[in-house]
C-alpha positions, -999 to +999 in steps of 0.1 A: +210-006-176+201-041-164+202-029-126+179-003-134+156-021-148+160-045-122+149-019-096+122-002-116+103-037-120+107-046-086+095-016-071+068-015-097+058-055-087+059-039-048+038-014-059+014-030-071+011-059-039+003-028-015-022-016-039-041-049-051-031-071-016-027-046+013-049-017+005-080-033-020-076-067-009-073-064+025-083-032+041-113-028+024-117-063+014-131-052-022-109-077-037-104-117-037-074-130-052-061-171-058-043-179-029-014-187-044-013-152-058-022-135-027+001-158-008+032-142-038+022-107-030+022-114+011+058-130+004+069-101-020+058-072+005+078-095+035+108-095+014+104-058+000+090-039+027+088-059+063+053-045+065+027-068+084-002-074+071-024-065+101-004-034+114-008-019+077-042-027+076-055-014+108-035+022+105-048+024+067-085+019+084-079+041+113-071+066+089-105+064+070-119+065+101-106+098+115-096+112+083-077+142+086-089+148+120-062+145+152-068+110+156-055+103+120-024+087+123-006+104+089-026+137+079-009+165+066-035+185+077-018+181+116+012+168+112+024+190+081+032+179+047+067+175+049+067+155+080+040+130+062+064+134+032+095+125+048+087+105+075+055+091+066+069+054+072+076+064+107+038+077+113+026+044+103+054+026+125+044+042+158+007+044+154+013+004+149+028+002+180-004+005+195-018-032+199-053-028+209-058-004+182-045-031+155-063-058+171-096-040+167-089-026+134-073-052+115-094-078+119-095-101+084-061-103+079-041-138+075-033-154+107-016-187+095+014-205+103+031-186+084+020-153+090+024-157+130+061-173+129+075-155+102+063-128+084+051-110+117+074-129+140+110-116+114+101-089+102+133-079+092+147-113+078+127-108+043+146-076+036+179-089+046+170-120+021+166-094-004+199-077+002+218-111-001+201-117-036+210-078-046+246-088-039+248-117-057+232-102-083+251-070-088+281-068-064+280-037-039+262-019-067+232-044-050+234-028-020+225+004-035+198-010-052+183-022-019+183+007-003+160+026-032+139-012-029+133-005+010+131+032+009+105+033-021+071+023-002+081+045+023+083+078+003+059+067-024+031+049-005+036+063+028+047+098+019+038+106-016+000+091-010-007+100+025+011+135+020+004+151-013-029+130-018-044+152+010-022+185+003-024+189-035-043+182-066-079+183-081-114+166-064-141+150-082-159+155-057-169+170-018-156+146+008-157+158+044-114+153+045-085+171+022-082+138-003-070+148-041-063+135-072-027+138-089-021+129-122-004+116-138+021+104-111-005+079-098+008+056-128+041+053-107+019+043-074-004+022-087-033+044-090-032+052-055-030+091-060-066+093-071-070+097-041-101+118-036-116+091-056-113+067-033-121+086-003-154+090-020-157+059-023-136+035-002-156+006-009-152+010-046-119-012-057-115+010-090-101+043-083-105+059-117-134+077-125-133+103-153-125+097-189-089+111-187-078+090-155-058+058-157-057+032-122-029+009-137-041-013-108-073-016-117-062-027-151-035-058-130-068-069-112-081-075-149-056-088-160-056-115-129-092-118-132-086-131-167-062-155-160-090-168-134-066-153-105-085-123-086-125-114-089-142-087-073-155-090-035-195-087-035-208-111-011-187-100+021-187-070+039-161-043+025-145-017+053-157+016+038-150+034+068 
C-alpha cells in the first residue's frame, strides 16, 4: 500500500509541475510563481521527467501555432491517434531536435547556471537520481515504481492530452482545430484535458469554464497564491498563439 501511494503522489506532484510550471507558467507565461517554488517544480520535472524547459516549451507553442495542421508536431489529426497515444513522448522528442525552431519558440524560459550545466546539460542524471532513491526506498519493487514515474508524463501528458484531447470528447466552443474536453479524467492530468477550453483561450490560465468542470490546477495555483507563492501574469505579454 505505501508504494502505491508513493507513486500516485509523485506522479500527481509531476503532474501538476507540467501543468502550473511548463505549460501555464511558462509557455504562455499566464502565471508567476516564488522562485523558490518554480525553482522545486524545474527540479521535480528534472528528476521525474528529464524534460527541458525550453524544448517543452517551444513544441507546446509550435503546436498552438499550427494546430492540427502538418506542421503540428503531435496532432492526431496527421499522425493518428494511436501513434500520439503511444508514442507521443517521441513526437515531442524529435520535433525538439530541431534547434532553430526551439531557439525561436522558446524564448522566456530559465537560462541560469543551473539550467545550462545541468538540467539541459544531464538530462538524464535527474531520473537516474530518482531510481537510486526508489531503491533505497523499496528494494527492486523501486525499480518498478520508476518505470510507471518516467513512463507517466509520457502517456498521460504527451499521449492522453495531445491524443484524445483532439480525437474525443465535448467542445464549448468553435475553435478552427479538433481540441475537446474530457471529463472527468482531467482530474488525473491536472485539468489539462479541457482541452478545447484552452484552445479557446490559451491566454486564459484557468481551463474550466462551465459549472460542472473541475481544473484541479487551477485550484493548486490558489492554493499557492494564498500562501503568497504564485499570482496571475497581467502586466507581461502571454504566448496565446
Amino acid at each position: 500500500m505505501s508504494e502505491l501511494i508513493y507513486l500516485l503522489l509523485t506522479t500527481h506532484i509531476t503532474i501538476i509541475c507540467v501543468t502550473l510550471f511548463l505549460h501555464r507558467g511558462q509557455a504562455h507565461k499566464a502565471l508567476i510563481f516564488h522562485p523558490v517554488l518554480s525553482h522545486f517544480m524545474r527540479w521535480w520535472l528534472w528528476m521525474t521527467t528529464g524534460m527541458v524547459t525550453k524544448e517543452w516549451v517551444a513544441v507546446h507553442r509550435l503546436h498552438h501555432r499550427y494546430c492540427d495542421k502538418k506542421e503540428d508536431p503531435h496532432s492526431p489529426v496527421h499522425y493518428g491517434l494511436l501513434t500520439v497515444l503511444f508514442k507521443g513522448a517521441w513526437l515531442y522528442n524529435s520535433a525538439a531536435k530541431d534547434k532553430a525552431m526551439v531557439n525561436t519558440y522558446g524564448v522566456g524560459t530559465p537560462e541560469d547556471w543551473l539550467e545550462k550545466n545541468v538540467y539541459s546539460k544531464y538530462t538524464y542524471l535527474g531520473v537516474l537520481v530518482l531510481l537510486c532513491i526508489n531503491i533505497i526506498l523499496f528494494g527492486f519493487v523501486g525499480f518498478g515504481l520508476w518505470l510507471c514515474q518516467i513512463a507517466w508524463i509520457p502517456f498521460w501528458a504527451a499521449g492522453v492530452v495531445n491524443g484524445v484531447g483532439h480525437s474525443w470528447g465535448y467542445r464549448n466552443g468553435d475553435t478552427r482545430e479538433e481540441s475537446r474536453n474530457v471529463m472527468p479524467i482531467d482530474v488525473l492530468v491536472g485539468g489539462e484535458l479541457l482541452h478545447n477550453n484552452h484552445h479557446l483561450d490559451p491566454s486564459n490560465p484557468k481551463l474550466s469554464l462551465k459549472w460542472f468542470e473541475f481544473d484541479i490546477g487551477w485550484m493548486y495555483f490558489n492554493i499557492f497564491k494564498f500562501l503568497r507563492l504564485a499570482k496571475q501574469n497581467d502586466h507581461h505579454q502571454r504566448f496565446s498563439s
